[in-house]
Structure formats: C-alpha cells, structure tokens
DSSP file (Angstrom, degrees, kcal/mol; ACC not computed):
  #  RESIDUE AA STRUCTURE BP1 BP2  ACC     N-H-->O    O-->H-N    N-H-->O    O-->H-N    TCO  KAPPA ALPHA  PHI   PSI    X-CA   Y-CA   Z-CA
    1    1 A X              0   0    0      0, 0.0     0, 0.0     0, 0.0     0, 0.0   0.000 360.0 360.0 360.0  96.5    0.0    0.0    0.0
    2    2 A X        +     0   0    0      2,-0.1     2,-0.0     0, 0.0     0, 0.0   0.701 360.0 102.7 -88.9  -5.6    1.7    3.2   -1.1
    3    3 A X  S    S-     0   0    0      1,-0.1     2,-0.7     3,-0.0     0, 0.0  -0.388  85.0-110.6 -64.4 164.6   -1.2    5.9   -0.5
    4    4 A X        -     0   0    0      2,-0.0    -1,-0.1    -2,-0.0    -2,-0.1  -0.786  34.5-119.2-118.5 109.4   -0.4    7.8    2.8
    5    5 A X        -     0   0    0     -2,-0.7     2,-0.7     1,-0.1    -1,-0.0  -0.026  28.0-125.6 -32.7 130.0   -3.3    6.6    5.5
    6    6 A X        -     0   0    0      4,-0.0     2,-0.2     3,-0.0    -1,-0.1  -0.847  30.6-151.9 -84.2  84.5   -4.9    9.5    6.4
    7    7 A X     >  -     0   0    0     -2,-0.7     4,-1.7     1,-0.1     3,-0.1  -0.352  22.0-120.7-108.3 129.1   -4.9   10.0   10.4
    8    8 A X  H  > S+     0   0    0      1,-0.2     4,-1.6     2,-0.2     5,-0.3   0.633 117.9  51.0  -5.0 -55.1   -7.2   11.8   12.9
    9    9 A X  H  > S+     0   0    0      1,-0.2     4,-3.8     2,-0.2     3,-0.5   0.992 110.1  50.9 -66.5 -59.1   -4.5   14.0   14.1
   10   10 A X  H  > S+     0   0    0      1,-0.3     4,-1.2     2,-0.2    -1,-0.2   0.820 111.1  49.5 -37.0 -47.3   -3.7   14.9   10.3
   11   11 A X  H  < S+     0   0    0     -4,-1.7    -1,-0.3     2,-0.2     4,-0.2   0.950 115.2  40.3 -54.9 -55.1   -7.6   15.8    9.6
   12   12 A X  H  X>S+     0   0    0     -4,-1.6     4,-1.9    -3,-0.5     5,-0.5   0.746 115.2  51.3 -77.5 -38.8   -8.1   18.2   12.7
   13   13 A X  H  <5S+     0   0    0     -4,-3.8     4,-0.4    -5,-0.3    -1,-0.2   0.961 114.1  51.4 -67.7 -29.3   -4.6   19.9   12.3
   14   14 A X  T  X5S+     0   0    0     -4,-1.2     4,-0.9    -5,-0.4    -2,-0.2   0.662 113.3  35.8 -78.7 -38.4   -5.8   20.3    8.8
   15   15 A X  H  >5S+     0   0    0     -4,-0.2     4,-2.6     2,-0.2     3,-0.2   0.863 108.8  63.7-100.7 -36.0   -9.2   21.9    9.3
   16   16 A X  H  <5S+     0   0    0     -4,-1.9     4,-0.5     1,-0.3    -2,-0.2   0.847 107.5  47.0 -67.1 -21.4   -8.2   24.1   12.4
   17   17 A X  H  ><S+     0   0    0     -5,-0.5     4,-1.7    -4,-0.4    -1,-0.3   0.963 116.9  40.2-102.4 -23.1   -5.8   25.9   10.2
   18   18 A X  H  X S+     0   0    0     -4,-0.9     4,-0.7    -3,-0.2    -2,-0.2   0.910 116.5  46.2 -43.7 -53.8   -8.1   26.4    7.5
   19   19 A X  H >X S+     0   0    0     -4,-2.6     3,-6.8     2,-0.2     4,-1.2   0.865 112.7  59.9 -35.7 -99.6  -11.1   27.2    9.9
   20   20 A X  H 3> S+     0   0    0     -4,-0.5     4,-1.4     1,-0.3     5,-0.3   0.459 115.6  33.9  29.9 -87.7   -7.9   29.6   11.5
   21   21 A X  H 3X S+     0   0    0     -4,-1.7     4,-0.7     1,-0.3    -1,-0.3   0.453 109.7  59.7 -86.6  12.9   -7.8   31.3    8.1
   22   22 A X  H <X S+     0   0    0     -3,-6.8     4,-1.5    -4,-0.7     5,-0.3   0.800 116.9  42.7 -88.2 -42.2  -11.5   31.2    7.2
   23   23 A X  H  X S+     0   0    0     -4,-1.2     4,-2.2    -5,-0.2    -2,-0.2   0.690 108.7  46.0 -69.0 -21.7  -11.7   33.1   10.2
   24   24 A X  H  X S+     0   0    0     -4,-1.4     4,-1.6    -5,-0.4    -1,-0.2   0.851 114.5  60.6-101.5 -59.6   -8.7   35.8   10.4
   25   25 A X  H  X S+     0   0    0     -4,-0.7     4,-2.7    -5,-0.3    -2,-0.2   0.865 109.7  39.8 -30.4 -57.7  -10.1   36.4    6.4
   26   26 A X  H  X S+     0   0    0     -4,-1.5     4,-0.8     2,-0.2    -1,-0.2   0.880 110.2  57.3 -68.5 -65.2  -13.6   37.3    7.8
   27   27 A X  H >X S+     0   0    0     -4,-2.2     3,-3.0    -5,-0.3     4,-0.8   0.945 107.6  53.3 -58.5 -61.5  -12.2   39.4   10.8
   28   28 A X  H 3X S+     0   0    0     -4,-1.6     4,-0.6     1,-0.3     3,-0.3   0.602 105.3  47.8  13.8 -81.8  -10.2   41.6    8.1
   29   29 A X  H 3< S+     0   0    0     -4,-2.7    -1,-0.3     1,-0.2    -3,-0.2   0.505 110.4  54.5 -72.7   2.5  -12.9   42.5    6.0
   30   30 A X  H << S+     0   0    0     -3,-3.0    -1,-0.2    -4,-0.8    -2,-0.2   0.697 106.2  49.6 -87.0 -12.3  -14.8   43.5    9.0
   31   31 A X  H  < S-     0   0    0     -4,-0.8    -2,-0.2    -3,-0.3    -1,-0.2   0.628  90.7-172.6-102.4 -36.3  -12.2   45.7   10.3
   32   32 A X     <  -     0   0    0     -4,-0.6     2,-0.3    -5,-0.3    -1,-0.2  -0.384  41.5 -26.7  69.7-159.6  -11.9   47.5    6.9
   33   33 A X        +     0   0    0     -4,-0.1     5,-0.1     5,-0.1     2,-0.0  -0.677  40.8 170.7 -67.6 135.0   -9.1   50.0    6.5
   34   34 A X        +     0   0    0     -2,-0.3    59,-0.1     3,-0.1    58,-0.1  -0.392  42.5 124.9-140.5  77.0   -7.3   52.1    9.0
   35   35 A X  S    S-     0   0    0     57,-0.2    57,-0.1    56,-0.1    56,-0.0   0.215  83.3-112.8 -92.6 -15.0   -4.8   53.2    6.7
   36   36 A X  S    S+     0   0    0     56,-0.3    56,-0.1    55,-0.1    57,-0.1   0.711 105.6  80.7  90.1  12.1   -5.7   56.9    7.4
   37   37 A X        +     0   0    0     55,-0.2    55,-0.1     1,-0.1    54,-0.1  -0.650  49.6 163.9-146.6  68.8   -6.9   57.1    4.0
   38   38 A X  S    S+     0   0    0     53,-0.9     2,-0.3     1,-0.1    -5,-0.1   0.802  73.5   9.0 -51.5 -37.2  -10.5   55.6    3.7
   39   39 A X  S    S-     0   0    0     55,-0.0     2,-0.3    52,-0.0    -1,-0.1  -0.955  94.1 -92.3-143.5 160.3  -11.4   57.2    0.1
   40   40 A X        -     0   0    0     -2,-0.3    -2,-0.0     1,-0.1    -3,-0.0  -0.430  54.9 -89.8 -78.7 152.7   -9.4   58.7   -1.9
   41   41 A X        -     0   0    0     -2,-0.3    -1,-0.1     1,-0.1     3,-0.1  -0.217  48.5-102.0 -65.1 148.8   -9.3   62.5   -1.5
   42   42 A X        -     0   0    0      1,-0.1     2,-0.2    -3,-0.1    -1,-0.1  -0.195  34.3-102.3 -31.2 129.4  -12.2   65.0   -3.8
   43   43 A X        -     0   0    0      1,-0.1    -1,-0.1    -2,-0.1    28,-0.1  -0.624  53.1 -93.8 -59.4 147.8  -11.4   66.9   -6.6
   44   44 A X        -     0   0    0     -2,-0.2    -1,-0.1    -3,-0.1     3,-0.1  -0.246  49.6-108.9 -55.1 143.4  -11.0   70.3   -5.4
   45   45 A X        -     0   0    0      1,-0.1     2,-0.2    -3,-0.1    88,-0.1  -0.236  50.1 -77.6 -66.6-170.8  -14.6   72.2   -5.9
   46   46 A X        -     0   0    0     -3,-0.1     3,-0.5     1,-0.0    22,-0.2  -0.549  57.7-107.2 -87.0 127.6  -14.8   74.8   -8.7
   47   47 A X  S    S+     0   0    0     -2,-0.2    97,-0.3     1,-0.2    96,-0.1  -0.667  99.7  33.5 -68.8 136.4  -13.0   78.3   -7.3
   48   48 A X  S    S+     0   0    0     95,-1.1     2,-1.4    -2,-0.2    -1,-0.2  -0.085  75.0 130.9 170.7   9.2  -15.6   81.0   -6.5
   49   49 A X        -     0   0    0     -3,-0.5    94,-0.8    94,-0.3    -1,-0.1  -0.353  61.3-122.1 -63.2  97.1  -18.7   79.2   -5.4
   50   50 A X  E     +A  142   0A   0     -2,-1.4    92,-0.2    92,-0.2     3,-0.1  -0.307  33.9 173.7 -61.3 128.4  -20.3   80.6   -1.8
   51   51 A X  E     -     0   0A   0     90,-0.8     2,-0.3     1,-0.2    15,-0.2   0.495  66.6 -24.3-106.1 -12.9  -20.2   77.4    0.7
   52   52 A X  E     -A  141   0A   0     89,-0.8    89,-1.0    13,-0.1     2,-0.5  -0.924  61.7 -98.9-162.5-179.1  -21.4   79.7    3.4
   53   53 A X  E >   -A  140   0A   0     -2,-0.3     3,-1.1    87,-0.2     4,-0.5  -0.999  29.4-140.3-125.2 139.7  -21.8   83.3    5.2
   54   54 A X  T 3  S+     0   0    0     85,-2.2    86,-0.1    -2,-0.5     5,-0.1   0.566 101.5  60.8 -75.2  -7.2  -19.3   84.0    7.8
   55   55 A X  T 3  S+     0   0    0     84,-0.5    -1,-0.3     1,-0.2     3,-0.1  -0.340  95.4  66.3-125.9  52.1  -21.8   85.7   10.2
   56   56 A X  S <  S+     0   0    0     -3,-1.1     2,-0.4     1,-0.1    -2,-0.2   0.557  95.4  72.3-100.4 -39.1  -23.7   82.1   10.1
   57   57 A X  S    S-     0   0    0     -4,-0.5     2,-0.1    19,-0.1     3,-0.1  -0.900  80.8-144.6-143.0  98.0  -20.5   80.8   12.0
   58   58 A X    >   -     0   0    0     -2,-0.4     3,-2.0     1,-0.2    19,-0.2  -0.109  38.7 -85.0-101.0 115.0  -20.2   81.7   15.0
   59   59 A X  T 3  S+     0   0    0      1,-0.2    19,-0.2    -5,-0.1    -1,-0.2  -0.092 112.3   9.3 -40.0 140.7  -16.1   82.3   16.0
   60   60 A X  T 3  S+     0   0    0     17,-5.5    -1,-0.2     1,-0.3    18,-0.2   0.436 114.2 102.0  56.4   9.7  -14.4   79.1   17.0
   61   61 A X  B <   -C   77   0B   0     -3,-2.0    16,-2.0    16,-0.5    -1,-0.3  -0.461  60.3-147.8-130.7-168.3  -17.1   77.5   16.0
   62   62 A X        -     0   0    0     14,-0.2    39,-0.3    -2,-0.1    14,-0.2  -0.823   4.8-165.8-144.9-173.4  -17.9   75.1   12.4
   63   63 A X        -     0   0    0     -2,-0.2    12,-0.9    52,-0.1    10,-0.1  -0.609  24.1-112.5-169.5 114.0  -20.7   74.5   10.6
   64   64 A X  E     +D   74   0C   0     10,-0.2    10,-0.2    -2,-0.2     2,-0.2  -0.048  46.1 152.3 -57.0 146.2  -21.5   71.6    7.7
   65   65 A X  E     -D   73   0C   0      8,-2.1     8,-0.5     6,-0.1     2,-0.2  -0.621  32.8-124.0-138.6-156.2  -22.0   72.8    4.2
   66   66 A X  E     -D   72   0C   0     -2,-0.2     6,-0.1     6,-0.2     5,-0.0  -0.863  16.5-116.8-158.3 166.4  -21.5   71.6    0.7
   67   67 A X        -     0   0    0      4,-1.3     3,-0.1    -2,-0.2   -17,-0.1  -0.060  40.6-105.6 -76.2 163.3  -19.5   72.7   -2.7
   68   68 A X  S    S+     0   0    0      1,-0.3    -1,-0.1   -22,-0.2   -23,-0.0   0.981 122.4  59.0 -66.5 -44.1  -21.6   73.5   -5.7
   69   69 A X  S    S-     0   0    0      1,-0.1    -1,-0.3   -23,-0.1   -24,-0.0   0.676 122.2-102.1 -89.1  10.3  -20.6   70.5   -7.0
   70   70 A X        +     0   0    0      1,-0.3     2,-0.2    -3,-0.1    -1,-0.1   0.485  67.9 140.7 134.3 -31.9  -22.0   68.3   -4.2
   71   71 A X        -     0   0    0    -28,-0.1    -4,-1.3     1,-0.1    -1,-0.3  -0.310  55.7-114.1 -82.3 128.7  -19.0   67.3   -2.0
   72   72 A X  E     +D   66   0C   0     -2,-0.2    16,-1.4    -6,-0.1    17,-0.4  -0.535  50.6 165.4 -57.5 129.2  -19.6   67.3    2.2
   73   73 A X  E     -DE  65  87C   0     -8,-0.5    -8,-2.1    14,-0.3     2,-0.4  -0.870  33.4-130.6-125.2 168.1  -17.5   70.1    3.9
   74   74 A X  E     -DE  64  86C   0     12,-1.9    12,-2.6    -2,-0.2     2,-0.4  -0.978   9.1-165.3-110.6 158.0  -17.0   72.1    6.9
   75   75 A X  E     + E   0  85C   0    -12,-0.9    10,-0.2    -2,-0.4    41,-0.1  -0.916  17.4 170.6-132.1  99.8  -16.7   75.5    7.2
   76   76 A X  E     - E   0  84C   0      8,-0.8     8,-0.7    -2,-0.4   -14,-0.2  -0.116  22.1-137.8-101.7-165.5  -15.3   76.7   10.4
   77   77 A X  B     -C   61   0B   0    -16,-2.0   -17,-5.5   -19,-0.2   -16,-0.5  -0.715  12.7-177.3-165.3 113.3  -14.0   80.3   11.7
   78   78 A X        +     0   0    0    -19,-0.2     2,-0.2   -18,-0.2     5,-0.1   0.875  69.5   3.6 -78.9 -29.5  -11.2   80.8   13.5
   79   79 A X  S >  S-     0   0    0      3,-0.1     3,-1.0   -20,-0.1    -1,-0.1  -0.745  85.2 -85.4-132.4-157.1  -11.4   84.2   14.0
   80   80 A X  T 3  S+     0   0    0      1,-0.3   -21,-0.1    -2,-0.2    -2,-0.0   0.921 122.3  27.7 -74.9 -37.7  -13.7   87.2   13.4
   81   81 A X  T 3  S+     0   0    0      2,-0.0    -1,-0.3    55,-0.0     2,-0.2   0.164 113.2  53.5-104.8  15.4  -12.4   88.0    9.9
   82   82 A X    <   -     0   0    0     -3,-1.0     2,-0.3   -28,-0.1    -3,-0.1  -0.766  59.4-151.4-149.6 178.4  -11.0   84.5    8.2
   83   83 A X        -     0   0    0     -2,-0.2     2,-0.3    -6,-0.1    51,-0.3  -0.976   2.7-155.8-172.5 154.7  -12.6   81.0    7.5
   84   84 A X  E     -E   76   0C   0     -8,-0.7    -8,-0.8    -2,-0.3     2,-0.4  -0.886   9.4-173.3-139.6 147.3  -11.3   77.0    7.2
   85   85 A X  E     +EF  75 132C   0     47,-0.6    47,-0.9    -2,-0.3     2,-0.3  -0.980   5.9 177.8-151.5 177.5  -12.8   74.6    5.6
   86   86 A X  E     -EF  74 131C   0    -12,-2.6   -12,-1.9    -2,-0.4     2,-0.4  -0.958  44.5 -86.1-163.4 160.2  -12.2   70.5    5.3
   87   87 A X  E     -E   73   0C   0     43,-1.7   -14,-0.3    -2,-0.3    10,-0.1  -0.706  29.2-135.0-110.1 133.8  -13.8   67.9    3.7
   88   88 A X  S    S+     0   0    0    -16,-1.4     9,-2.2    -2,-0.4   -15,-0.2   0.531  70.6 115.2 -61.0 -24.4  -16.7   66.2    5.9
   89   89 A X  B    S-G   96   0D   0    -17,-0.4     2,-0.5     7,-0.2     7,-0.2  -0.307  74.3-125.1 -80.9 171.1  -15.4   62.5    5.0
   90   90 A X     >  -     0   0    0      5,-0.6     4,-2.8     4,-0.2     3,-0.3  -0.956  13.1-146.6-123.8  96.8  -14.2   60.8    8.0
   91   91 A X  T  4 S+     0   0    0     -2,-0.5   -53,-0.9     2,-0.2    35,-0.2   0.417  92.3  62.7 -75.7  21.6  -10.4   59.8    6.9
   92   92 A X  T  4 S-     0   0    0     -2,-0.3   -56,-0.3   -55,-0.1   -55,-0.2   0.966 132.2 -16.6-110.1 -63.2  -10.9   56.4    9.2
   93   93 A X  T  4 S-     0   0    0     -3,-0.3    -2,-0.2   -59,-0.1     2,-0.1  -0.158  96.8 -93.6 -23.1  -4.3  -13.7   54.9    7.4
   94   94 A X     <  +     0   0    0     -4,-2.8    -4,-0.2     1,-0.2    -3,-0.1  -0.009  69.3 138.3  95.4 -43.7  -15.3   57.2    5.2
   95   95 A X        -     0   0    0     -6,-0.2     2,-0.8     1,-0.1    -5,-0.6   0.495  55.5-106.5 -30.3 177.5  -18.2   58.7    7.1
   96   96 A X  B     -G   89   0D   0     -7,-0.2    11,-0.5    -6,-0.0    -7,-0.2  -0.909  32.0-135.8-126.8 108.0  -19.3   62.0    7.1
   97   97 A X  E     -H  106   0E   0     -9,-2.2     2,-0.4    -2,-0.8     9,-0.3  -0.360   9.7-133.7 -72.5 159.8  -18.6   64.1   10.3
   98   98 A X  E     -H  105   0E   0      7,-1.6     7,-1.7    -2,-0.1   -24,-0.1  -0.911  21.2-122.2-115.5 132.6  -21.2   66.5   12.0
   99   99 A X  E     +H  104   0E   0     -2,-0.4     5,-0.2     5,-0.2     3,-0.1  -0.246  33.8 173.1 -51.1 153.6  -19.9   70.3   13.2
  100  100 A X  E >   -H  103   0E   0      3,-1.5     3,-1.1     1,-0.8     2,-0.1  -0.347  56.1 -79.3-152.2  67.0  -20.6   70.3   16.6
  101  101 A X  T 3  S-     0   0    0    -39,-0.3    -1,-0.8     1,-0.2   -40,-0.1  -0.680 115.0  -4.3  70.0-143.9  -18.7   74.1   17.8
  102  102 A X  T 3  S+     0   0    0     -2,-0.1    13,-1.2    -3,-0.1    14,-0.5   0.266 131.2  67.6 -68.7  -7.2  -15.1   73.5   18.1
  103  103 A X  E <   -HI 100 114E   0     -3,-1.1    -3,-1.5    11,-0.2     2,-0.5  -0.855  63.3-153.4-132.3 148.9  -15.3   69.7   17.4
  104  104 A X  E     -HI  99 113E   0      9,-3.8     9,-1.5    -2,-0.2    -5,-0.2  -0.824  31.7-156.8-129.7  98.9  -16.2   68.1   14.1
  105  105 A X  E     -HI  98 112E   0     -7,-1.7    -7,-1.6    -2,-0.5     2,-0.6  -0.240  10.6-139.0 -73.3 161.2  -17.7   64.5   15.4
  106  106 A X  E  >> -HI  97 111E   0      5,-1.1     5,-1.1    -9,-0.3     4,-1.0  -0.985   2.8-159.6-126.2 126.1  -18.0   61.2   13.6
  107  107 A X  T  45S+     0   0    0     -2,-0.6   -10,-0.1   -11,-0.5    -1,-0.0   0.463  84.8  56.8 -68.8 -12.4  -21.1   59.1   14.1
  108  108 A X  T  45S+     0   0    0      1,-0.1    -1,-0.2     3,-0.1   -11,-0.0   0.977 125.4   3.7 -86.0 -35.4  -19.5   55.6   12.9
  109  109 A X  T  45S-     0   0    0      2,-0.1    -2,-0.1    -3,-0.0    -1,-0.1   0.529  91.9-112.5-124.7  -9.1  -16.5   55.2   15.2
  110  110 A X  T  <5 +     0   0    0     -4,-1.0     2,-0.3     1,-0.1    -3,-0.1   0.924  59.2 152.8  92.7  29.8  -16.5   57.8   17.4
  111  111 A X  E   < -I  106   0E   0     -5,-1.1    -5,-1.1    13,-0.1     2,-0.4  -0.734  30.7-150.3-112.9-178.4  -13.1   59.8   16.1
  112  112 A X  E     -IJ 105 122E   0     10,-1.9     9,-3.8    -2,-0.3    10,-1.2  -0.971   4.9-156.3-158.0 111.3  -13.2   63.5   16.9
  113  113 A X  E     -IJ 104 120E   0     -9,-1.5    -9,-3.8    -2,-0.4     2,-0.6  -0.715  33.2-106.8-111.6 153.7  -11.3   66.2   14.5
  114  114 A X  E  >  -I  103   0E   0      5,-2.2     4,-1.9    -2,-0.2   -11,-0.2  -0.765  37.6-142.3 -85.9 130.8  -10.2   70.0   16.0
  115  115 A X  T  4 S+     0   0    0    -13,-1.2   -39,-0.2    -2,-0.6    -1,-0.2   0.867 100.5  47.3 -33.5 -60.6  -13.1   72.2   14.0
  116  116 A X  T  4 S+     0   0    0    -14,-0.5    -1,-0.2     1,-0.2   -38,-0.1   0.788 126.9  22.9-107.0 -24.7  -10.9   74.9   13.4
  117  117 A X  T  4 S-     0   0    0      2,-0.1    -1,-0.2   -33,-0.1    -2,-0.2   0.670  88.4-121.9 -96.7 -37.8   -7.6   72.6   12.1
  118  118 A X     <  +     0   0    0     -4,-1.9    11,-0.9     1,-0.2    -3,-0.1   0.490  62.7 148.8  92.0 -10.0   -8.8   69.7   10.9
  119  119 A X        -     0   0    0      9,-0.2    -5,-2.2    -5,-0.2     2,-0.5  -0.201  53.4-108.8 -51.4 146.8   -6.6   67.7   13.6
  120  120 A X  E     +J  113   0E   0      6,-0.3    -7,-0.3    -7,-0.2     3,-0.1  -0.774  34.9 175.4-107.9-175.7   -7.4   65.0   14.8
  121  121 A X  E    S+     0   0E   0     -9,-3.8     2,-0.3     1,-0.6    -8,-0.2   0.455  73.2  14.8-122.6 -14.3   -8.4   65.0   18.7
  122  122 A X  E    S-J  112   0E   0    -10,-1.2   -10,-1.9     0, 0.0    -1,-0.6  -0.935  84.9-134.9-164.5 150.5   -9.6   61.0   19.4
  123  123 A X  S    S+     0   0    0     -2,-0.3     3,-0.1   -12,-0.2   -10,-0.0  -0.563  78.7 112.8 -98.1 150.1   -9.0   58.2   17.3
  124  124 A X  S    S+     0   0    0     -2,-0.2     2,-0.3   -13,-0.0    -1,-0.2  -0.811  96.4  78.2-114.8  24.9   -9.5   55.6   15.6
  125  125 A X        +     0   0    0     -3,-0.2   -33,-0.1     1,-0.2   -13,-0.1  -0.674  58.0 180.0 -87.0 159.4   -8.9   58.2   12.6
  126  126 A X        +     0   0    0     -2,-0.3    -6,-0.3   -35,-0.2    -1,-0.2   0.683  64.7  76.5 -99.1 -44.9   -4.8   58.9   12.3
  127  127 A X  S    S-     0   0    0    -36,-0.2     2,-0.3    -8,-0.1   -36,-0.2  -0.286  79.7-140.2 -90.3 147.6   -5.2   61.1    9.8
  128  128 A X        -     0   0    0     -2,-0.1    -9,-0.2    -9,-0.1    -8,-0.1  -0.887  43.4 -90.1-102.3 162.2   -6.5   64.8   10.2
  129  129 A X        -     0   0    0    -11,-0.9     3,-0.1    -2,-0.3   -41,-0.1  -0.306  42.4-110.3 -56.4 133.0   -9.2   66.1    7.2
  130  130 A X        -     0   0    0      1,-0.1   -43,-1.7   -44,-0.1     2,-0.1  -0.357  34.1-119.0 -46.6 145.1   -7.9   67.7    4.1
  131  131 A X  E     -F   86   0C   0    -45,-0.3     2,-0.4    -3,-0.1   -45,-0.3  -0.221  14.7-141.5 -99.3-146.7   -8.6   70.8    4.0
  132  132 A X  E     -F   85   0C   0    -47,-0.9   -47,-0.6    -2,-0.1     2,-0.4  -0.921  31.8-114.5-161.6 135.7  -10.7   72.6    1.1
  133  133 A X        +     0   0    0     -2,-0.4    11,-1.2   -49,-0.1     2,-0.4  -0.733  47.1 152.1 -94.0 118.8   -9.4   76.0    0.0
  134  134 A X        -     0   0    0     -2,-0.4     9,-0.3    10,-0.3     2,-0.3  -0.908  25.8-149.3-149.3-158.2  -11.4   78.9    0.6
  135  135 A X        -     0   0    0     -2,-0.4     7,-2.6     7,-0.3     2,-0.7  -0.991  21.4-116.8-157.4 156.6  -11.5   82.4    1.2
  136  136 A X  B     +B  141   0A   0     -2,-0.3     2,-0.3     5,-0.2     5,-0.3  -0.690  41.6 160.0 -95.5 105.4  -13.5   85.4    2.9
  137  137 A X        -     0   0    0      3,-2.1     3,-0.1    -2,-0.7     4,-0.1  -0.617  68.9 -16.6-150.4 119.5  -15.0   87.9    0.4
  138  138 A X  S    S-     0   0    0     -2,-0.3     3,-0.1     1,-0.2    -1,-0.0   0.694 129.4 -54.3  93.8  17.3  -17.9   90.4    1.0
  139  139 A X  S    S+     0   0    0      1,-0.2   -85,-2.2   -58,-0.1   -84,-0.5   0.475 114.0 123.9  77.4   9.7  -18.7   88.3    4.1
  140  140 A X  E     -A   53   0A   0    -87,-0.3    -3,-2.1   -86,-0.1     2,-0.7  -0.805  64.9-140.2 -71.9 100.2  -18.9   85.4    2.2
  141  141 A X  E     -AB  52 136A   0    -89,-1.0   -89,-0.8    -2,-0.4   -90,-0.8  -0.672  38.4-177.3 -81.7 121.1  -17.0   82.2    2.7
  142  142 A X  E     -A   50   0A   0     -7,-2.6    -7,-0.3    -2,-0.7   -92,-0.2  -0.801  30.1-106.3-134.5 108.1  -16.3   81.4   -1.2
  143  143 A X              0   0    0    -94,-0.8   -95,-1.1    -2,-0.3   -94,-0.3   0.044 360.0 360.0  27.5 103.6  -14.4   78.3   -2.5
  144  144 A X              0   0    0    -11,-1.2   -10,-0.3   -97,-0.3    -1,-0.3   0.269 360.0 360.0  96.6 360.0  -11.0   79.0   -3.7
C-alpha cells in the first residue's frame, strides 16, 4: 500500500488551520481600513462658489456645508475675519462628520477632528481632514 493513511490527528490539524484562516479572512474585512486614507481624496470644488456666510459661523465654532458641485464640507471660523474649511469625509472609514462648535464629530467610530484645524483630537482616525481651500469675500466664505 503506497497511498499515505490519512490519520485523525492529520484531519483536525488540517481543518483548524483552514477554519484559522477562514476566520482571520472574515475578521479583516470586517475591520476594513485604517490606513488613514478611507477614500481617496475630492477633486477640489470649482474656485468662486459661496459654501457659506461667515456671520452664520459663529467664531471658534464650524458649521457643515457643501460645494456647488456636491462634495460634504466644513466650514469653520477661527477668528472674526478668516474662515477654514475640510472635507466632511471621515479619513478612518469614510463617514461624514457633524460640526458640533469646536469639534467636528464622527457618528461611525466615534473619532473627533479639532473644527478649526482639521486635527485630529480621538481616534480611531490617524489622519486629520484635508482641507478645502477657501476664502472670505464680501462676508462670504467662497471656494477657492
């Protein structure tokens, strides 16, 4: 008999490391990314587009908007005269954070970005939001 008898131990050792990697496969995709890069960054919006009015936004504070063409942002103000803005995606996962004042929260995980920077302040994001170019004119927060 030259086939090689196939033995208890040989079966079980055999399926616990397949089970092993059916399993570790399955935790993975569950886990997603936390590369610090969840989607790949927006095209920049179109330059001259009003995302907001600056005496909606209240100093130190942020407020959600969006670009003409669509894309989630915030629009903070750090002080009385100047304006920030960052893209709303959530660099851990993708989500879209909500202004809340000084802190710009995300509802999936819980990570917490500084309003006025884009920084971030509590993980599980690494990364802080790009920001989004804009500028103050005529009281106007405008895109570019």
């Amino acid at each position: 008999m030259t086939a090689e008898l196939h033995t208890r131990r040989n079966i079980l050792t055999t399926g616990a490391a397949v089970a092993g990697v059916a399993v570790g496969t399955v935790a993975l995709a569950a886990c997603g990314s936390d590369s610090g890069t969840a989607a790949a960054p927006a095209a920049a919006p179109a330059a001259g587009a009003t995302v907001a009015t600056l005496a909606d936004i209240p100093v130190g504070e942020s407020m959600s908007a969006k670009t003409a063409d669509g894309q989630e942002i915030v629009v903070s103000r750090p002080t009385e005269t100047t304006a920030a803005a960052f893209s709303a995606i959530c660099t851990h996962q993708g989500c879209t954070v909500k202004a809340a004042g000084a802190v710009l929260n995300c509802p999936c995980h819980g990570s917490e970005f500084d309003a006025l920077t884009g920084a971030v302040k509590k993980g599980p994001a690494t990364s802080p939001l790009p920001s989004v170019a804009v500028k103050v004119a005529d009281g106007k927060v405008v895109t570019g």
